[in-house]
C-alpha positions in Angstrom: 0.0 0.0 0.0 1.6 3.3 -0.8 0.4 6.5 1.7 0.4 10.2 0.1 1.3 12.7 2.8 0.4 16.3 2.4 2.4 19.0 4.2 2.3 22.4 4.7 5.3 24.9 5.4 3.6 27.4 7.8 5.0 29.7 10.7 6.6 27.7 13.3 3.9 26.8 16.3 6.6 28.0 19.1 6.9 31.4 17.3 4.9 34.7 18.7 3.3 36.2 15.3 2.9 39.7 14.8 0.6 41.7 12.5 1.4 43.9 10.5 0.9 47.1 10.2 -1.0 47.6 7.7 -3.3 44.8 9.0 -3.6 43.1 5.8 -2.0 39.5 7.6 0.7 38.5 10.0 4.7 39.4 9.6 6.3 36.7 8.1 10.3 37.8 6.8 13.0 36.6 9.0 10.6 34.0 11.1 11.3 30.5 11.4 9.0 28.2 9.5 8.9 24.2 9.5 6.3 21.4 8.9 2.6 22.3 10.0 1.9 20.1 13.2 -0.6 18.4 12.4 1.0 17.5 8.8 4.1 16.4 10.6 1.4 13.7 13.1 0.1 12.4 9.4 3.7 11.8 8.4 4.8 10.4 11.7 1.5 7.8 11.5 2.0 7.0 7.7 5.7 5.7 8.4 4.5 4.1 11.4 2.3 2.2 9.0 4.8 1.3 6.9 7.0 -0.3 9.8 4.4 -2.2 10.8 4.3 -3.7 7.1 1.1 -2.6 6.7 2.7 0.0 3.8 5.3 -0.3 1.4 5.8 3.4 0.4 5.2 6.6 1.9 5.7 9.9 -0.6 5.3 13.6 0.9 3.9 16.3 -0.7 3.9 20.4 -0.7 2.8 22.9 -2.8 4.1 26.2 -2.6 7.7 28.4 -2.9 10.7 26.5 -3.1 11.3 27.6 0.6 8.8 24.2 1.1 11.9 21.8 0.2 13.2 22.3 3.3 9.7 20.9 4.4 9.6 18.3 2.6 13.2 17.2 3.7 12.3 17.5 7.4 9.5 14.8 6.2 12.3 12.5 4.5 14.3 12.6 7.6 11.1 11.5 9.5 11.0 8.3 7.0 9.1 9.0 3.9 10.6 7.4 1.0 10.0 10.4 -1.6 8.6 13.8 -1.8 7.4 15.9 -4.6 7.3 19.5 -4.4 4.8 21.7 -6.7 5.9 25.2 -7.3 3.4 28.2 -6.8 4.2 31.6 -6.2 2.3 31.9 -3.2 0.4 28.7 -1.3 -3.1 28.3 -2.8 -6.2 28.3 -1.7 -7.7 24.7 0.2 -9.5 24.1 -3.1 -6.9 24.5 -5.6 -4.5 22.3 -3.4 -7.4 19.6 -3.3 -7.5 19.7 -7.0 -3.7 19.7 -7.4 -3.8 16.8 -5.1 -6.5 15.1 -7.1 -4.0 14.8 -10.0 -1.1 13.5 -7.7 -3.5 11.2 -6.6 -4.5 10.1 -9.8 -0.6 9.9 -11.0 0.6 7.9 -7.9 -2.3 6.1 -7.3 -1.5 5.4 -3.1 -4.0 3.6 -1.3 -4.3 6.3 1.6 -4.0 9.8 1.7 -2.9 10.8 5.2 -3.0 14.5 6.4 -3.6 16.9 8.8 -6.7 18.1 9.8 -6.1 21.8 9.5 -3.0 24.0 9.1 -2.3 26.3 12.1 -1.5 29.4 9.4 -5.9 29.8 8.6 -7.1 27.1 10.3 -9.5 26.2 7.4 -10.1 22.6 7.9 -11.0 21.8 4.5 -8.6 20.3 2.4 -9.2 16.5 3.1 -12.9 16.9 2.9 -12.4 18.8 -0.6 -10.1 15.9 -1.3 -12.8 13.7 -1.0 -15.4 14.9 -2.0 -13.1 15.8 -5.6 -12.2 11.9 -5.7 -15.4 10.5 -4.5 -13.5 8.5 -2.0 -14.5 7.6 1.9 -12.6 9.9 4.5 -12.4 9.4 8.3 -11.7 12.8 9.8 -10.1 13.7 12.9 -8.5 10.5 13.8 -6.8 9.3 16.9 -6.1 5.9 15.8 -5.5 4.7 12.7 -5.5 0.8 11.9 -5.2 -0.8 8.9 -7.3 -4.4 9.4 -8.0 -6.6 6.6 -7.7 -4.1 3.7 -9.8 -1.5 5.2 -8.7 1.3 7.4 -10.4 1.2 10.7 -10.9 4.8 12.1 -11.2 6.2 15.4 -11.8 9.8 15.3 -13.0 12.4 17.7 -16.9 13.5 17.7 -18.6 16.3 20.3 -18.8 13.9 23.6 -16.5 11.4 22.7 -15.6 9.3 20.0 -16.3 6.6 17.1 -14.7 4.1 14.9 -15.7 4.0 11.5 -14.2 1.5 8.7 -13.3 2.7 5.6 -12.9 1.3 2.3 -9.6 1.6 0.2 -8.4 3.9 -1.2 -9.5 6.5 1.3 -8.9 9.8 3.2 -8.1 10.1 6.9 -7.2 13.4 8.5 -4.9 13.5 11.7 -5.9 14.9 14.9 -3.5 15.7 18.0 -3.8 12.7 19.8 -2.9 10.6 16.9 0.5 10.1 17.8 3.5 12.2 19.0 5.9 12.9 15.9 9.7 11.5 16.3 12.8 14.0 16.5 14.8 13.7 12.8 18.1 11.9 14.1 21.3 13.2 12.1 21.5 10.6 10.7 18.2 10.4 9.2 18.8 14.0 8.4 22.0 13.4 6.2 20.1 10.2 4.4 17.1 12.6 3.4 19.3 14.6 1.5 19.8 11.5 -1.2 16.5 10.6 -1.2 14.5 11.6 -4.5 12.6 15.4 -4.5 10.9 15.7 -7.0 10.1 19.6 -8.6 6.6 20.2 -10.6 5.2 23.7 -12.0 2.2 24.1 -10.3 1.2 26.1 -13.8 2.1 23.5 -16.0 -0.7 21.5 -14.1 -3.8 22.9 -15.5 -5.4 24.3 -12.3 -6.6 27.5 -12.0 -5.0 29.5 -8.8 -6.3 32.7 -8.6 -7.6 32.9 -5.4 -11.1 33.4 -3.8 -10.7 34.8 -0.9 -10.1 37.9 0.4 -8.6 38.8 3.7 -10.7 42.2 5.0 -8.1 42.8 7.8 -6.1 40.6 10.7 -6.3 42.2 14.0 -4.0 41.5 16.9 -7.0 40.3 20.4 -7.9 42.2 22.9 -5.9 42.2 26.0 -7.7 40.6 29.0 -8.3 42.2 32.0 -7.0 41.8 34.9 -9.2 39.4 37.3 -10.8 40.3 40.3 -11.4 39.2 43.8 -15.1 38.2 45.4 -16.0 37.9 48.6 -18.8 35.2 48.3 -21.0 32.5 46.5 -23.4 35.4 46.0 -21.4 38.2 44.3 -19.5 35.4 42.1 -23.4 34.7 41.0 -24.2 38.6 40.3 -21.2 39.4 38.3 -21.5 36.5 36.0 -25.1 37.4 35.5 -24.7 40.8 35.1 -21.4 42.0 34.4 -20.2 38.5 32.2 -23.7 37.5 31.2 -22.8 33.9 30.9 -25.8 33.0 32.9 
């Protein structure tokens, strides 16, 4: 079974982001950037996958600026086998990656596309689901365990109040959640070995899919500093000020 892995280069999740001043997003020259979190849980559980023998080849997957190589390597050193790396000026829109993904998909033909369930950059939450919906194939969102049990993937994932297992036919689409796994640290060795491996480079241009983009960002605002807490003296004037002042009940 071969496992497509999708990644994202976004802002690294231990950096403070600042907005700019002009409030049209957040400041990104000179900041660190790596493998969305999320992305790098898919990638962890797809080479688990292939350990246990229950896959024979895992390739990653990024579409952006050529910055995203450096992505894609971190993913190598992780343990994927190969990587492909579509070129775009700027990263695309969640549909236009789920339709640049569609012809990967088609190409490679892998039994399993693995990725996270949202980027931590916009938080959309949509590219799997437009995956799937694009391919017409079953998906199993949000999942904290992944097994792969007599040709079907067997799916827990995480609902409101709990969560269910759902079984999924092959090929399919499963989206990672946080408690999915916790991704390894890239041992040097591992490092120097994902230099050799095979990167592929695409033109994202050359692929037929239209880019322009959608959306339009009206303006990113830093939030509102909280206030300072306050003291009460009883059951009583807790009650009043989160009736009156919070209005929560």
């Amino acid at each position: 079974m071969k496992i497509l892995v999708p990644v994202k280069r976004v802002v690294d999740y231990n950096i403070k982001v600042r907005v700019k001043s002009d409030g049209t997003g957040v400041e990104t020259a000179g900041l660190k950037m790596s493998m969305n979190p999320f992305d790098e849980i898919a990638v962890e559980e797809a080479v688990r996958l292939r350990e246990k023998g229950a896959a024979t080849e895992v390739v990653a997957v990024s579409i952006g600026v050529q910055q995203a190589q450096d992505t894609l390597r971190t993913a190598l050193a992780m343990g994927a086998d190969r990587a492909i790396l579509v070129l775009t000026e700027e990263s695309p829109e969640p549909l236009a990656v789920a339709k640049i993904l569609k012809l990967l998909v088609e190409r490679e033909k892998p039994e399993l596309v693995f990725l996270g369930k949202q980027a931590i950059d916009d938080d959309m939450n949509a590219t799997g689901q437009m995956l799937a919906g694009l391919l017409g194939w079953p998906q199993g969102t949000f999942a904290s365990k992944v097994e792969i049990v007599d040709g079907r993937a067997e799916v827990t994932r995480e609902i409101d109040g709990g969560s269910e297992t759902v079984s999924l036919t092959l090929p399919a689409i499963v989206t990672a959640d946080l408690r999915l796994n916790e991704p390894r640290y890239a041992s040097l060795p591992n490092i120097m070995k994902a230099k050799k491996k095979p990167l592929e480079t695409l033109q994202g241009a050359d692929l037929g899919v239209d880019l322009t983009r959608r959306l339009t960002t009206v303006s990113v605002a830093e939030p509102p500093s909280r206030k300072a807490g306050v003291t009460v003296k009883s059951v009583a004037e807790l009650v009043e000020k989160l009736r009156n002042e919070a209005k929560v009940i």
